[in-house]
ROSE-4610 file (N, C-alpha, C; in Angstrom, 1 decimal, always signed):
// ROSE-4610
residu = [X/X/X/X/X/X/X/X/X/X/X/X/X/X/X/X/X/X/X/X/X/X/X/X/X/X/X/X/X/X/X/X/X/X/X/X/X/X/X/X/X/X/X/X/X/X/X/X/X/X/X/X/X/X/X/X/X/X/X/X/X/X/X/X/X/X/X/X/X/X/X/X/X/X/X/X/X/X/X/X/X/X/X/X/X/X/X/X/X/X/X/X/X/X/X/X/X/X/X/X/X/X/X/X/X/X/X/X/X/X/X/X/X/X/X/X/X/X/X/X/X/X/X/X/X/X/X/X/X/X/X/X/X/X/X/X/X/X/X/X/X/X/X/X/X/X/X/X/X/X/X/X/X/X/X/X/X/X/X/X/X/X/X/X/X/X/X/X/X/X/X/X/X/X/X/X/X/X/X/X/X/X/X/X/X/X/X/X/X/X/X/X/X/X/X/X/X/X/X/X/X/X/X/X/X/X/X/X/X/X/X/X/X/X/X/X/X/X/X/X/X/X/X/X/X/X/X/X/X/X/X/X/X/X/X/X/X/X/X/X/X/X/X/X/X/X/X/X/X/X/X/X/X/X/X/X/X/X/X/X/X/X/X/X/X/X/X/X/X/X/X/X/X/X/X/X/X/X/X/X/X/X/X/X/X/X/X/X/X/X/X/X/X/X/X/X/X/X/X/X/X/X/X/X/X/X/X/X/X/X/X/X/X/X/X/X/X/X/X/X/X/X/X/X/X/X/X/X/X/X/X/X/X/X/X/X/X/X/X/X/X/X/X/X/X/X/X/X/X/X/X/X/X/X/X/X/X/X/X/X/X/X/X/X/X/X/X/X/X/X/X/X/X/X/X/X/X/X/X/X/X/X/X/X/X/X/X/X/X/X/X/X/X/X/X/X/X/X/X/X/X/X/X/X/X/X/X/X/X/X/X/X/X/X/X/X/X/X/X/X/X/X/X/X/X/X/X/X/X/X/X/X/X/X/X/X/X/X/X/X/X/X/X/X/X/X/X/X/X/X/X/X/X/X/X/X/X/X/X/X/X/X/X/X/X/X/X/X/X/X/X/X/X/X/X/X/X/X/X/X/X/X/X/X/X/X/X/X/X/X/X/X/X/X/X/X/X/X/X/X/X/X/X/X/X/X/X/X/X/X/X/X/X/X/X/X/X/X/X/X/X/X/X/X/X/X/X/X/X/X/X/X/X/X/X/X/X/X/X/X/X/X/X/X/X/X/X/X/X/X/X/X/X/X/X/X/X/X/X/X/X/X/X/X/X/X/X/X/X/X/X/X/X]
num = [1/1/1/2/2/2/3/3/3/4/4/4/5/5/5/6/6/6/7/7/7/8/8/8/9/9/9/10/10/10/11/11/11/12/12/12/13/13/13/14/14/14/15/15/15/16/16/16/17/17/17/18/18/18/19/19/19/20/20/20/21/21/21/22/22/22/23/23/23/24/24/24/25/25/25/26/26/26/27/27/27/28/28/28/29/29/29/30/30/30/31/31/31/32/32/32/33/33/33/34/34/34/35/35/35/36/36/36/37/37/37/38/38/38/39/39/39/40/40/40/41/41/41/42/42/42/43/43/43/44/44/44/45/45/45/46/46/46/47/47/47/48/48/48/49/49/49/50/50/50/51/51/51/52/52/52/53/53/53/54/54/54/55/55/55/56/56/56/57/57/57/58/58/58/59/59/59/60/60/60/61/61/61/62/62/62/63/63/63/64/64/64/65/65/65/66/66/66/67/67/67/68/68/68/69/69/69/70/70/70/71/71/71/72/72/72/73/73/73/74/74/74/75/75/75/76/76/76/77/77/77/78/78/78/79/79/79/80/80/80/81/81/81/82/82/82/83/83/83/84/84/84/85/85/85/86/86/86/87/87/87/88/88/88/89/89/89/90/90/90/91/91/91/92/92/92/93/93/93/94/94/94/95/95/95/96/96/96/97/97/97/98/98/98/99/99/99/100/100/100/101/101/101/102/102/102/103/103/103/104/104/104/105/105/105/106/106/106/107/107/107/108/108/108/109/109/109/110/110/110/111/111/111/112/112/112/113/113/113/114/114/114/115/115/115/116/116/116/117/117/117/118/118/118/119/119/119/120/120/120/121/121/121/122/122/122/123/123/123/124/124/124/125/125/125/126/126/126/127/127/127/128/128/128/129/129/129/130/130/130/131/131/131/132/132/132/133/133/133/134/134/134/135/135/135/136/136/136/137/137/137/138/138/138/139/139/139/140/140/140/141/141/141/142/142/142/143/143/143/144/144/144/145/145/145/146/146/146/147/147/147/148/148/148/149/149/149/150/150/150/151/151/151/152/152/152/153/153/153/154/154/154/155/155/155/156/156/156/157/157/157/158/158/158/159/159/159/160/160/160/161/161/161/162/162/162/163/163/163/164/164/164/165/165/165/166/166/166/167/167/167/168/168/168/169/169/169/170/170/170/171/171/171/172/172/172/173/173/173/174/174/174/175/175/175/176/176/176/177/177/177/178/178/178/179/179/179/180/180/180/181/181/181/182/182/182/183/183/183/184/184/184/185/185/185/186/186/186/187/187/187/188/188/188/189/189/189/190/190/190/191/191/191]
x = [+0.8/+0.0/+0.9/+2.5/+3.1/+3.3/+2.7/+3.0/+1.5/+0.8/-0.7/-0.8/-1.3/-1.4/-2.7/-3.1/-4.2/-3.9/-4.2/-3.6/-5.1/-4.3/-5.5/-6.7/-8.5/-9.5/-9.8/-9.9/-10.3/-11.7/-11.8/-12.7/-14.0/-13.6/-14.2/-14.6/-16.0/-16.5/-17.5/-18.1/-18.7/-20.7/-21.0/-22.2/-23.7/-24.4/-25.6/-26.4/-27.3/-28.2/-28.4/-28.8/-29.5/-30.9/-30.5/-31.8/-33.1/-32.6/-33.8/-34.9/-34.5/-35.7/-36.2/-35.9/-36.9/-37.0/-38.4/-38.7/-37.8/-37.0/-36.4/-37.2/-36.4/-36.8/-35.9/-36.1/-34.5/-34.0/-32.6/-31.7/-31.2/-31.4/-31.5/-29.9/-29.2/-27.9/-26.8/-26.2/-25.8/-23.9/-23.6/-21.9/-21.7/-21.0/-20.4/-18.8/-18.2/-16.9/-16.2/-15.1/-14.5/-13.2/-13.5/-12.4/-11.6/-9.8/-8.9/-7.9/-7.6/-6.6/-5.7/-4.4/-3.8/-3.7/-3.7/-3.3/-2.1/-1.0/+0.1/+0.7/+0.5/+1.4/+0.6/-0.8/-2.0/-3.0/-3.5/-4.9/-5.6/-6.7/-8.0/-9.3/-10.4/-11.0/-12.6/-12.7/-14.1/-15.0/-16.2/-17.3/-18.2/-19.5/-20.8/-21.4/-22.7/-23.4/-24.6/-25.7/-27.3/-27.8/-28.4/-29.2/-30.8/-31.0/-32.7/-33.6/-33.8/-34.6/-35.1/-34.3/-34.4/-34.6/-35.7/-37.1/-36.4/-34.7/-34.4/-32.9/-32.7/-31.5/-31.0/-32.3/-31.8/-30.6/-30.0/-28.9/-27.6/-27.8/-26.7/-25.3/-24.6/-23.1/-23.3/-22.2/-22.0/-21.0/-20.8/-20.0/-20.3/-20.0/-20.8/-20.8/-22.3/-22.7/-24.2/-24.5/-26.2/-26.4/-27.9/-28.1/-27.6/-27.5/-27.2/-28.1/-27.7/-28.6/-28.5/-29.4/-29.4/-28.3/-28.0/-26.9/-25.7/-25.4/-24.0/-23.3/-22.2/-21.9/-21.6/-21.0/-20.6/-21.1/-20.7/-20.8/-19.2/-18.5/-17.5/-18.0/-18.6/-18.9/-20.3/-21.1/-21.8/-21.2/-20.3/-19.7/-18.2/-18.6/-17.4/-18.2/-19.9/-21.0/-21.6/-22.1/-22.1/-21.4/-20.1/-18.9/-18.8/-19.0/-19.2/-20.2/-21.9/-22.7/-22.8/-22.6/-22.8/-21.6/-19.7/-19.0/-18.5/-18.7/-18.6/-16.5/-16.7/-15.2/-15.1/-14.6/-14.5/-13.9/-14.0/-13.4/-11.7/-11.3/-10.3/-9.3/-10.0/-9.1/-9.2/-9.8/-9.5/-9.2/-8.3/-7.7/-8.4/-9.0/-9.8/-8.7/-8.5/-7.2/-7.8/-9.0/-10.1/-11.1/-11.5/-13.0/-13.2/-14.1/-14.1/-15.4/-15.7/-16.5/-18.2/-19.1/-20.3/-20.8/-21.6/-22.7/-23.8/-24.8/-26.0/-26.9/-27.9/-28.4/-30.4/-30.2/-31.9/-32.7/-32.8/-33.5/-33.4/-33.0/-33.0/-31.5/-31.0/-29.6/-28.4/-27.8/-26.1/-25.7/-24.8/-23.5/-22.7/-21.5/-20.8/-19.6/-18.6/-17.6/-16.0/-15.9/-14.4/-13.9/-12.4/-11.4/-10.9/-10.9/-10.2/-9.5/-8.0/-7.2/-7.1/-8.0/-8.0/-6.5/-6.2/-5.7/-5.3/-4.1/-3.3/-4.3/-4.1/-5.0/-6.2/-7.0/-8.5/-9.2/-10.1/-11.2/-12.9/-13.3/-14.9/-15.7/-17.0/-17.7/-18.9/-20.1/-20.9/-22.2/-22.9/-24.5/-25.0/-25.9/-26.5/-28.3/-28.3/-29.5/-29.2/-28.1/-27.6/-26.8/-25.9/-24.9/-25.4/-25.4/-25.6/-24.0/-23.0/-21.6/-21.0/-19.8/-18.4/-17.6/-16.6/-15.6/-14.4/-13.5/-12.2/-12.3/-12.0/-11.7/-10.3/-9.4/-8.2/-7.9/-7.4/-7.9/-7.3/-6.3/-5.5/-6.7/-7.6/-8.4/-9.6/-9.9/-10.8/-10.4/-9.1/-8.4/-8.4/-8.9/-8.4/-9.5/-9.6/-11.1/-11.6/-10.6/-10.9/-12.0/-12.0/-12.5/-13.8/-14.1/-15.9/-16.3/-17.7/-18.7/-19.9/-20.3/-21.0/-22.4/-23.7/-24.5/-25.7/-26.4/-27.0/-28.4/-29.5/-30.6/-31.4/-32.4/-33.0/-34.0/-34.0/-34.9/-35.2/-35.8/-36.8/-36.8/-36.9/-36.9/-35.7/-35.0/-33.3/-32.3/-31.0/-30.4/-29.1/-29.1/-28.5/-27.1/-26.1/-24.9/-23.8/-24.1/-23.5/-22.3/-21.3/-20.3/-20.8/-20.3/-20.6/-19.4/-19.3/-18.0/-18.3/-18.2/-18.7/-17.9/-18.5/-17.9/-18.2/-17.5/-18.3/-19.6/-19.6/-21.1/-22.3/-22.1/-23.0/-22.3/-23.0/-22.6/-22.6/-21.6/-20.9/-21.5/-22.4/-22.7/-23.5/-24.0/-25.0/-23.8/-24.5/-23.6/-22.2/-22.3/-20.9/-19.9/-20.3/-19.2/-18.7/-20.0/-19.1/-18.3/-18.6/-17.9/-16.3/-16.4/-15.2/-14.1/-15.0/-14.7/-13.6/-14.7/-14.2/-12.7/-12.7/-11.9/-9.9/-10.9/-9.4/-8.7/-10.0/-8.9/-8.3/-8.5/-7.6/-6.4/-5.8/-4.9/-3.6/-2.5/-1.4/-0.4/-0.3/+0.5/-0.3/+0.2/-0.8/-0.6/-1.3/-1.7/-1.4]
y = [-1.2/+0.0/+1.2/+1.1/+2.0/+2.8/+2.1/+2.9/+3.7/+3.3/+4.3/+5.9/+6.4/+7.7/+8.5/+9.7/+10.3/+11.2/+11.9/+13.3/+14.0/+15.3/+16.0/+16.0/+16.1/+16.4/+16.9/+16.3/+16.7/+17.5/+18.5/+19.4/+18.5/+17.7/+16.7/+15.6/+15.1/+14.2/+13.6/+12.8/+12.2/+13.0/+13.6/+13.9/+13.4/+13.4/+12.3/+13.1/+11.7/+12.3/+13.9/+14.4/+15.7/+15.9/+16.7/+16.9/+17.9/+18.2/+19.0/+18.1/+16.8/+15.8/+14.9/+15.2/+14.7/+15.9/+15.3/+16.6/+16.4/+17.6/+17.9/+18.1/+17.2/+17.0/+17.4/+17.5/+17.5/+16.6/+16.7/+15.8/+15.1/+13.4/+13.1/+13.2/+13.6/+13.2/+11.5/+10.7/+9.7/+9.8/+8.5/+8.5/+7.1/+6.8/+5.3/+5.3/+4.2/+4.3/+3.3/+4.0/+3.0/+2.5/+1.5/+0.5/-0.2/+0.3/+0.1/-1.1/-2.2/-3.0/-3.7/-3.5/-4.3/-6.3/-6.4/-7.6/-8.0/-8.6/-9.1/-8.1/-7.1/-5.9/-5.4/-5.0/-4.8/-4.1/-3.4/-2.3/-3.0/-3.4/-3.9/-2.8/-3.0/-2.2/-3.3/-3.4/-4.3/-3.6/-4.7/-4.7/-5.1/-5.1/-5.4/-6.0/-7.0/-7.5/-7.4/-6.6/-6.2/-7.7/-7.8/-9.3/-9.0/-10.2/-9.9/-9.9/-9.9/-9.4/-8.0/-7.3/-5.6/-4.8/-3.8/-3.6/-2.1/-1.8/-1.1/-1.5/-1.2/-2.1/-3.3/-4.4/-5.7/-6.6/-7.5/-7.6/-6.9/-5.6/-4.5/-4.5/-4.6/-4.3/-2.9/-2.9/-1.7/-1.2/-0.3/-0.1/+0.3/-0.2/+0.4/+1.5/+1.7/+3.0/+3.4/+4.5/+4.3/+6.3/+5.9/+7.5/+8.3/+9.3/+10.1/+10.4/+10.0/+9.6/+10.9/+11.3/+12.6/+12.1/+10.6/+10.7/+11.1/+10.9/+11.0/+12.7/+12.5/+14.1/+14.6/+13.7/+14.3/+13.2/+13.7/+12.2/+11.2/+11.7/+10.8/+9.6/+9.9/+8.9/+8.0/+8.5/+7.6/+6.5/+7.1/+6.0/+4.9/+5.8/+5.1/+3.8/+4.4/+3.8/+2.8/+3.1/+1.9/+1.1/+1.1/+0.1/-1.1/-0.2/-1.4/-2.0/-1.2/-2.1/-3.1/-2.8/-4.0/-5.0/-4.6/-5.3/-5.5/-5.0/-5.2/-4.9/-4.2/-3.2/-2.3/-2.5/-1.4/+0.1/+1.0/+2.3/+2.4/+2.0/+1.8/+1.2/+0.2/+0.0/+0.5/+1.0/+2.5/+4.0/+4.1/+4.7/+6.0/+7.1/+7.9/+8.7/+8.3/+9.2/+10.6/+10.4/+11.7/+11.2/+11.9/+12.4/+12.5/+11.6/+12.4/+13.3/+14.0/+14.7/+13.7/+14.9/+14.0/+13.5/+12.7/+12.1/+12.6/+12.9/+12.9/+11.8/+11.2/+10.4/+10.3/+9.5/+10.1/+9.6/+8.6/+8.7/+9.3/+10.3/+11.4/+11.2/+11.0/+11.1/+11.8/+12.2/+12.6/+11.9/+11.1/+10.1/+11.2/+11.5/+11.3/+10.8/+10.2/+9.1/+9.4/+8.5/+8.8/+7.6/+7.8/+6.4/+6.1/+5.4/+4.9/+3.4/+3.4/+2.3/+1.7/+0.1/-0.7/-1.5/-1.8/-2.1/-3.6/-3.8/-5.2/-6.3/-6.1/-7.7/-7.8/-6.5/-6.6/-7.5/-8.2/-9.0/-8.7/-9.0/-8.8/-9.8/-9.6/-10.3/-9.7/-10.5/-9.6/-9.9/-8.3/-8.8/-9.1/-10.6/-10.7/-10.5/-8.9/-8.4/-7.3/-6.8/-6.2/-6.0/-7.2/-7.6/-9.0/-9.5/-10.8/-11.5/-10.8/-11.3/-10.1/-10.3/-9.3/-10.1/-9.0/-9.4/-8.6/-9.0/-7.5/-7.7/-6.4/-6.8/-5.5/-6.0/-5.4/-3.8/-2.9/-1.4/-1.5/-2.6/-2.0/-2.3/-3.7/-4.2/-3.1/-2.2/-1.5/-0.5/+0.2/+1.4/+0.9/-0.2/-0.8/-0.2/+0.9/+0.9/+0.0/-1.0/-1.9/-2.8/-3.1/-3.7/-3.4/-2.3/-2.0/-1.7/-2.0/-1.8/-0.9/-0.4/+0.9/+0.0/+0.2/+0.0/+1.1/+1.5/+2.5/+2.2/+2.9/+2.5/+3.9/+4.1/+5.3/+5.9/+7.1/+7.3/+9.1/+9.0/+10.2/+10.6/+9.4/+10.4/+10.4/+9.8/+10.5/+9.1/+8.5/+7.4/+7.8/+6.9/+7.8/+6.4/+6.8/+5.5/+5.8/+4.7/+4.5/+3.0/+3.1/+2.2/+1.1/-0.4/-1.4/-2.5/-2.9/-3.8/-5.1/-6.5/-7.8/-8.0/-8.6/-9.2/-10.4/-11.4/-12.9/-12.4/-11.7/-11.2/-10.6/-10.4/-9.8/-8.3/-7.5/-6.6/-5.1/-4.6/-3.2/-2.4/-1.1/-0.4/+0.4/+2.0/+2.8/+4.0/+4.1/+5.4/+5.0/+3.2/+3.3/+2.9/+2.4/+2.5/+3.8/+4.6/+6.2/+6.9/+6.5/+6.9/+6.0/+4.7/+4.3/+4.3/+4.8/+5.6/+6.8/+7.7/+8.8/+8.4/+8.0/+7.2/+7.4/+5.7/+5.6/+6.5/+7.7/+8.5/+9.6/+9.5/+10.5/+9.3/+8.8/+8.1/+8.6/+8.9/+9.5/+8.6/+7.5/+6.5/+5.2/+4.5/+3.4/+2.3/+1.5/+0.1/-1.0]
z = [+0.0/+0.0/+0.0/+0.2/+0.2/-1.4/-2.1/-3.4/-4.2/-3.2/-3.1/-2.9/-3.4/-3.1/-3.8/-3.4/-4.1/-4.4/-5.5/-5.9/-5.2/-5.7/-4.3/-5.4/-4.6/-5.6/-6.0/-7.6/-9.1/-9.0/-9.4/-9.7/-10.4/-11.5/-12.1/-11.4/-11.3/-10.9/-11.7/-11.3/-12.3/-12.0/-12.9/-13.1/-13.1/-12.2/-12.4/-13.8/-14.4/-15.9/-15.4/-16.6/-16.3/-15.6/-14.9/-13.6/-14.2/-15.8/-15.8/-16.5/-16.5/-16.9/-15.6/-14.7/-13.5/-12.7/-11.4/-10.8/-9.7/-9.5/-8.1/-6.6/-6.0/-4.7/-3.5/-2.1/-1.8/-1.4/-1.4/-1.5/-0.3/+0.2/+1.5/+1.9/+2.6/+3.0/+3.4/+2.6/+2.8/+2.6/+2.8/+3.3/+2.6/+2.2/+1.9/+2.3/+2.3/+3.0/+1.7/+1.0/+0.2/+0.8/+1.5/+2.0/+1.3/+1.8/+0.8/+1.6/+0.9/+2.0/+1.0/+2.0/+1.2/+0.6/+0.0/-0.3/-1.4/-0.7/-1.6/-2.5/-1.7/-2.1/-3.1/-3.3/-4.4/-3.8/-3.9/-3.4/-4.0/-2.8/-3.4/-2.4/-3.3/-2.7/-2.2/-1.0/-0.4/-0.6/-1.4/-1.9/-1.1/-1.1/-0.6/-1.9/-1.4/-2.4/-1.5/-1.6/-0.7/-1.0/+0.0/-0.1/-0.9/-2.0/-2.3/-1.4/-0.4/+0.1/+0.8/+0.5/+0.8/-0.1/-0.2/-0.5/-1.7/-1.2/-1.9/-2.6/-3.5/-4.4/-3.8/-4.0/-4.1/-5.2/-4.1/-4.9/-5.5/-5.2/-5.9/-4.9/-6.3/-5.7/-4.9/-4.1/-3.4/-2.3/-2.0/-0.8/+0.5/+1.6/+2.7/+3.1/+3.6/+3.6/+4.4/+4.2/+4.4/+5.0/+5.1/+5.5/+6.7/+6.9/+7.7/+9.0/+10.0/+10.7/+12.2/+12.8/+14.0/+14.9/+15.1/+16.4/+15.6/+14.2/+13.3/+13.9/+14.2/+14.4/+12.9/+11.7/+10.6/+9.6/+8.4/+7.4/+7.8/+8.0/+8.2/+9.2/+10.3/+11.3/+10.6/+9.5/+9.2/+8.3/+7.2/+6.8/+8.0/+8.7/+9.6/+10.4/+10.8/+11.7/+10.7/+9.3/+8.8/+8.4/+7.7/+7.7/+9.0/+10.1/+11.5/+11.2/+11.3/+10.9/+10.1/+9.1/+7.8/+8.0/+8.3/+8.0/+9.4/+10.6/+11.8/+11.7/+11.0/+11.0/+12.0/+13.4/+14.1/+13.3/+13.7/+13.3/+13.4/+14.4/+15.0/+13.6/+13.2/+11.8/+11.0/+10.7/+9.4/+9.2/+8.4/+8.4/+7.7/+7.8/+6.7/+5.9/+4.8/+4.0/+3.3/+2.7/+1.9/+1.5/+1.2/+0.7/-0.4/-1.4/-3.2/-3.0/-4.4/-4.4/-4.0/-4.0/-4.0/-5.1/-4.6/-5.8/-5.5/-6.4/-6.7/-7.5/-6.6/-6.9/-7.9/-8.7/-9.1/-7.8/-7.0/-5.9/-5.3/-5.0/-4.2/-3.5/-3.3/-2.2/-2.7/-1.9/-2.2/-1.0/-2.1/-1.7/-1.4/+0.0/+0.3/+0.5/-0.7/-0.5/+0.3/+1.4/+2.2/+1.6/+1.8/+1.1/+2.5/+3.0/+4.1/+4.0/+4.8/+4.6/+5.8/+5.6/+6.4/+7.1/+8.4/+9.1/+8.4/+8.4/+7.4/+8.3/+9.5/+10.0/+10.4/+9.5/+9.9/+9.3/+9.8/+9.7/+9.8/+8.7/+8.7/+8.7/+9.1/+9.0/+9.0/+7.6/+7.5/+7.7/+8.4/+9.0/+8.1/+7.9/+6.7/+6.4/+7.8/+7.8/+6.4/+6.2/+5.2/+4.1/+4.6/+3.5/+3.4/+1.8/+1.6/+1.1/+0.4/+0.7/+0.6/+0.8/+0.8/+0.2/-0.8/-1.5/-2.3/-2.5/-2.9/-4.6/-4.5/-6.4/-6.2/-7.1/-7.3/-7.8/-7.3/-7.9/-9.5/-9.3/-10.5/-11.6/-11.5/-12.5/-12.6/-11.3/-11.5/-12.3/-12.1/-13.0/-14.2/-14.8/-16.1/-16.8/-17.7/-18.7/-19.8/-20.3/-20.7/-20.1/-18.7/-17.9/-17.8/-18.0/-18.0/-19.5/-19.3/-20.7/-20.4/-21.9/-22.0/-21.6/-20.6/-20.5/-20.9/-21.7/-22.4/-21.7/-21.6/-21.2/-21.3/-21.3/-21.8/-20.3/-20.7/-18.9/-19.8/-18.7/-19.9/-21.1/-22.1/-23.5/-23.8/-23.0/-23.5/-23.1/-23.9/-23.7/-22.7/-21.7/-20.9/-21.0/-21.2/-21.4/-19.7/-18.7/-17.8/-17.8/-17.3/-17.3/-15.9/-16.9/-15.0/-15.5/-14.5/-14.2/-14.0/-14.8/-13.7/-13.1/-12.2/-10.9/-10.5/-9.8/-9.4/-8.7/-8.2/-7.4/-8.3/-9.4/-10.2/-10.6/-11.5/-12.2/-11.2/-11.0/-10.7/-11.3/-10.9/-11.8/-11.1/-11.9/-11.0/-10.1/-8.6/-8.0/-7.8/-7.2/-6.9/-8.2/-8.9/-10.3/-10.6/-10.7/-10.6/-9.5/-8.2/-7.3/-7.5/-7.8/-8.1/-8.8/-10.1/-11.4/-10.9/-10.3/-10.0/-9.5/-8.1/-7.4/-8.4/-9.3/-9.9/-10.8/-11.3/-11.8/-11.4/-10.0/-9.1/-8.6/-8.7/-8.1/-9.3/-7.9/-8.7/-9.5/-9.0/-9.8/-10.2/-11.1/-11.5/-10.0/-10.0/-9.1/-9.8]
């Protein structure tokens, strides 16, 4: 992990569709935590897979996270508070290195994203009121654009082309591919 680094944040982030084709609402506050660890001298970054039974992005890849809640003193502690929850990752092992810009979401949210660098001998294990698995995928393969494909789909009248990644868990794609996106192309050296 010693050859990791983040150049400071890019002005450029990644843009949700145009908002002047749905009606504006306001925007709920949320945090996700992109957990970075090393393995075998390689940055990988831990994944979530939502279990089908939850009533909102079943099945979806993701990273831990969730809303912003009245006890949170900041967003940093919700992604810090859900990371525990879901992956039962004390705080204590992570490291918060930055912050990317936000996301905006068409269901209403803005994402929040911290990068934080887990502890060499941390261990998870995950609630599977919330997580139905956990799993690393390599940054370098995620930095790879070869690695993703154009997914096009149309939403108001208009074709809107978003990038997804497979994965043994099913397909990457949506806020956190762009938060990830974002991600790898702020990193100062390759992985």
């Amino acid at each position: 992990m010693a050859r990791f680094q983040l150049t400071a944040p890019a002005n450029e982030y990644i843009q949700p569709a145009d908002k002047r084709h749905f009606k504006q609402r306001p925007q709920r506050a949320s945090a996700v935590m992109l957990p970075l660890i090393d393995v075998d001298n390689s940055a990988h970054i831990l994944l979530c897979k939502r279990p089908m039974f939850l009533n909102h992005h079943p099945g979806e890849i993701c990273l831990p996270g969730g809303k912003h809640e009245l006890s949170d003193a900041n967003l940093r502690h919700t992604a810090l508070r859900e990371l525990s929850e879901e992956l039962n990752i004390a705080p204590s092992n992570v490291t918060v290195i930055g912050q990317l810009g936000d996301y905006s979401t068409l269901t209403g949210f803005t994402i929040t994203p911290f990068v934080g660098v887990l502890a060499p001998d941390t261990h998870w294990h995950a609630d599977q009121n919330e997580v139905a698995a956990s799993f690393l995928l390599p940054v370098s393969a995620l930095a790879d654009v070869n690695n993703w494909q154009p997914l096009p789909f149309h939403r108001f009248g208009k074709t809107i082309t978003l990038q997804g990644f497979s994965t043994p868990y099913g397909l990457l794609w949506g806020a956190t591919a762009s938060i990830i996106k974002n991600f790898t192309k702020q990193l100062a050296i390759p992985v």
